[in-house]
C-alpha positions in Angstrom: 58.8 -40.0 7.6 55.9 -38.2 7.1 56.9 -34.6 7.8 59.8 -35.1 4.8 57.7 -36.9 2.5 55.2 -33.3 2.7 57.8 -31.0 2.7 59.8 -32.8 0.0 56.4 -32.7 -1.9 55.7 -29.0 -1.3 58.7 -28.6 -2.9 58.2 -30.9 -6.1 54.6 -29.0 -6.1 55.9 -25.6 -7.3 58.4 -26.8 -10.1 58.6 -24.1 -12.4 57.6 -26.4 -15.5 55.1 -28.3 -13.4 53.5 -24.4 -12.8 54.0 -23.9 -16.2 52.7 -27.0 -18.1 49.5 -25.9 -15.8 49.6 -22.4 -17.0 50.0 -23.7 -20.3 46.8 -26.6 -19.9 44.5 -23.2 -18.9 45.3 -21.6 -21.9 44.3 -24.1 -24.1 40.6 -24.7 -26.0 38.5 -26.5 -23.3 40.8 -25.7 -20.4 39.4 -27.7 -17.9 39.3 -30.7 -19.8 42.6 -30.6 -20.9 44.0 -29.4 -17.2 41.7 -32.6 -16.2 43.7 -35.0 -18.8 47.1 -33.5 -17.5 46.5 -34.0 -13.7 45.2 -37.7 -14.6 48.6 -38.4 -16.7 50.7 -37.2 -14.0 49.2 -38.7 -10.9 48.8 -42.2 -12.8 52.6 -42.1 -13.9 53.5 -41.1 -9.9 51.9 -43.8 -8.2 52.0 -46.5 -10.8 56.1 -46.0 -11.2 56.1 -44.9 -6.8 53.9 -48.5 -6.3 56.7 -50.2 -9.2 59.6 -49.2 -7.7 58.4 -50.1 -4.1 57.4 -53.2 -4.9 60.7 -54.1 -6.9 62.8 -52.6 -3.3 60.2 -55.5 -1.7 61.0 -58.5 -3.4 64.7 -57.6 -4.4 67.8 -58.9 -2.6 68.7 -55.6 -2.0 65.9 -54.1 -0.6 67.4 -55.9 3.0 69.3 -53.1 4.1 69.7 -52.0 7.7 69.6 -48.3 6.3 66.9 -46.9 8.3 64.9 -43.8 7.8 66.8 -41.6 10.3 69.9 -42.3 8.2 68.1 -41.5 4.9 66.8 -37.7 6.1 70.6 -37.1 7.6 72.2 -38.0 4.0 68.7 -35.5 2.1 69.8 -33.2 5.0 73.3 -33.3 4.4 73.2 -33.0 0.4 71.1 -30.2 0.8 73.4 -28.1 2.4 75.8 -29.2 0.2 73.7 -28.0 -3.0 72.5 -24.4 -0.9 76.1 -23.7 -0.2 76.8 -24.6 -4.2 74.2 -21.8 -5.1 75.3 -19.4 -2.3 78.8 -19.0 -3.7 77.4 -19.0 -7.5 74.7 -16.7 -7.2 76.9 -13.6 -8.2 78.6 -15.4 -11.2 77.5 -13.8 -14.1 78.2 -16.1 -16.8 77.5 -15.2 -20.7 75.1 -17.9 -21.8 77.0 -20.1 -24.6 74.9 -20.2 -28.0 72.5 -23.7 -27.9 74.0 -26.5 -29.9 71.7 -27.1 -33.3 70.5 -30.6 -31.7 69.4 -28.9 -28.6 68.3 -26.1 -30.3 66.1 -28.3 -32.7 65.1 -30.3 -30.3 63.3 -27.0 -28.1 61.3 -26.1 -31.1 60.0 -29.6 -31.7 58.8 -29.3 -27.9 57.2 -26.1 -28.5 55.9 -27.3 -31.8 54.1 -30.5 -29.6 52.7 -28.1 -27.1 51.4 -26.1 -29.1 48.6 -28.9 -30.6 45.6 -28.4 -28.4 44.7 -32.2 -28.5 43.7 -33.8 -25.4 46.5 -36.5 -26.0 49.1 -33.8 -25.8 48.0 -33.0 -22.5 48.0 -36.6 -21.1 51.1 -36.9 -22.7 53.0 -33.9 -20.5 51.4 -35.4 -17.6 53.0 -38.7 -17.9 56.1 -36.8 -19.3 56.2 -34.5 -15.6 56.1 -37.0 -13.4 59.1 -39.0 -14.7 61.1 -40.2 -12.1 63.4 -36.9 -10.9 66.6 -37.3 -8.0 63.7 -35.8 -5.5 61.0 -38.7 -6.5 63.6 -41.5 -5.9 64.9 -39.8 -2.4 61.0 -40.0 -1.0 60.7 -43.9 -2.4 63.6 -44.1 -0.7 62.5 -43.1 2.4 59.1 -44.6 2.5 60.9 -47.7 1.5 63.4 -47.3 4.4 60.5 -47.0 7.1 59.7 -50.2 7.9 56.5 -49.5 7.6 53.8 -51.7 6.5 52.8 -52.2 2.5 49.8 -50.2 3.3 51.4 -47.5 4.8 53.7 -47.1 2.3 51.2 -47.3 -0.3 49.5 -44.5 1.5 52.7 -42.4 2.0 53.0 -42.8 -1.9 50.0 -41.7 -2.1 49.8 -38.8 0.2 53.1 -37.5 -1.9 51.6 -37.4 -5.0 48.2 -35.9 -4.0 50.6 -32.7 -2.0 52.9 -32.6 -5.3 50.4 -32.3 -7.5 48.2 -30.3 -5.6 49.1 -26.9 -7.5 47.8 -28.9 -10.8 44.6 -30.0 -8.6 43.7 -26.9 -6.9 43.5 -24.8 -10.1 41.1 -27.5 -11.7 39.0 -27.0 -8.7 39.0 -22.9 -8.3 38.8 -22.0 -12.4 35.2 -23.7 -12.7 34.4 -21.1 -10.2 36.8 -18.3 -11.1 38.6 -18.5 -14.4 40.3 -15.7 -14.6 41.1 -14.8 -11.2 42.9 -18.7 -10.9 44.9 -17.8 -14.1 45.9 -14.4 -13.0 47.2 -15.8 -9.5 48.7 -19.5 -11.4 50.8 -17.0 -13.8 51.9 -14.5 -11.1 53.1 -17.6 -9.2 54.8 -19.3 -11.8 56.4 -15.6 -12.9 57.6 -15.1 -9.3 59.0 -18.5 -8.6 60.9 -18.2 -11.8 62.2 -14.7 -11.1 63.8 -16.0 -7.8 67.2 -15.5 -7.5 69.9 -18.3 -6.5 70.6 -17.1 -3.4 66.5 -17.3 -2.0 66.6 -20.8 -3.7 69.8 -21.7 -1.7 68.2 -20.1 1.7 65.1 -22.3 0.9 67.1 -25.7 0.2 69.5 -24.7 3.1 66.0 -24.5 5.6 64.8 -27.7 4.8 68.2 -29.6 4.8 68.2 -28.5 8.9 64.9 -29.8 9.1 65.9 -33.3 7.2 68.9 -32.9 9.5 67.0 -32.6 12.7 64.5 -35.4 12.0 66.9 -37.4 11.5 69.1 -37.1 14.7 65.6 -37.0 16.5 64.8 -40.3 14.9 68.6 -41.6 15.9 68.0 -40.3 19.4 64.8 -42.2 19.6 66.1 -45.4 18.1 
């Protein structure tokens, strides 16, 4: 469990709009304050809706299954490959991008409009807004959930998650006291050259750690 919970959060931790939110946050009047009121946003939506949903698996009916971990990282293993090979055989298609519909396209500059107030609440608010519950999220509270691990293990597998998937918001807060610019030189240059990566290196990425789920979870079938 604990090897796919880190390397399912090393993958959440370099989100192009979680690196650029932070990006954003050091740009800002008082940017350590406001990266400060991001990070505490984010980690307090992540383990109070992680420690939610766990509980609710808990007490429900349904939370009795005889899925077991090993099962869970073969099916993350499996749909992985499945979404690799999707961007393998798309990564050529060179598609003219359709004009944004008005409601979309209003929409985009009411975002822009909100992050562009320098308030503090604005920055709590994207916190809580980034750590909304994505498909990767519920596949981890899945698998910690699947265990059968004691509450306090999960709780700390939770918690372990969030500190590694947040860790490119936490590490920045740390290093600009120090360094400033040098932190927001390398934070841009990393958000720059994750976005610049091309389908297929996203696809060989996904493919890698679907074999790894995939192995795990055999292992943990062999050993069961």
């Amino acid at each position: 469990m604990w090897t796919v919970v880190l390397l399912m959060a090393l993958g959440v931790s370099v989100e192009p709009t979680r690196l650029g939110l932070t990006v954003l946050m050091l740009n800002r009047p008082r940017p350590l304050l406001q990266l400060f009121v991001f990070l505490c946003g984010a980690f307090a939506m992540g383990l109070s809706l992680g420690l939610t949903l766990l509980f609710l698996l808990r007490v429900s009916p349904a939370g009795e299954t005889n899925i077991s971990g090993p099962h869970i990282q073969l099916a993350l293993g499996l749909l992985a490959l499945v979404v690799a090979a999707v961007l393998a055989a798309t990564h050529r298609a060179r598609r003219t991008p359709a004009p944004a519909p008005a409601l979309v396209g209003k929409m985009s500059t009411r975002v822009r409009g909100f992050l562009k107030n320098n308030s503090l609440w604005v920055a709590g608010v994207s916190g809580l807004g980034i750590a909304l519950p994505s498909a990767d999220f519920l596949a981890v509270i899945a698998l910690i959930h699947s265990s059968g691990a004691t509450q306090s293990i999960q709780t700390a597998a939770l918690l372990f998650f969030n500190v590694v998937a947040f860790s490119m918001v936490a590490l920045p807060l740390v290093s600009y006291a120090a360094m400033p610019d040098r932190t927001y030189t390398m934070l841009s240059a990393l958000h720059a050259w994750v976005r610049s990566r091309r389908r297929i290196d996203i696809a060989a990425i996904v493919a890698v750690l679907g074999l790894l789920m995939l192995m795990l979870g055999v292992i943990g079938l062999l050993r069961g």
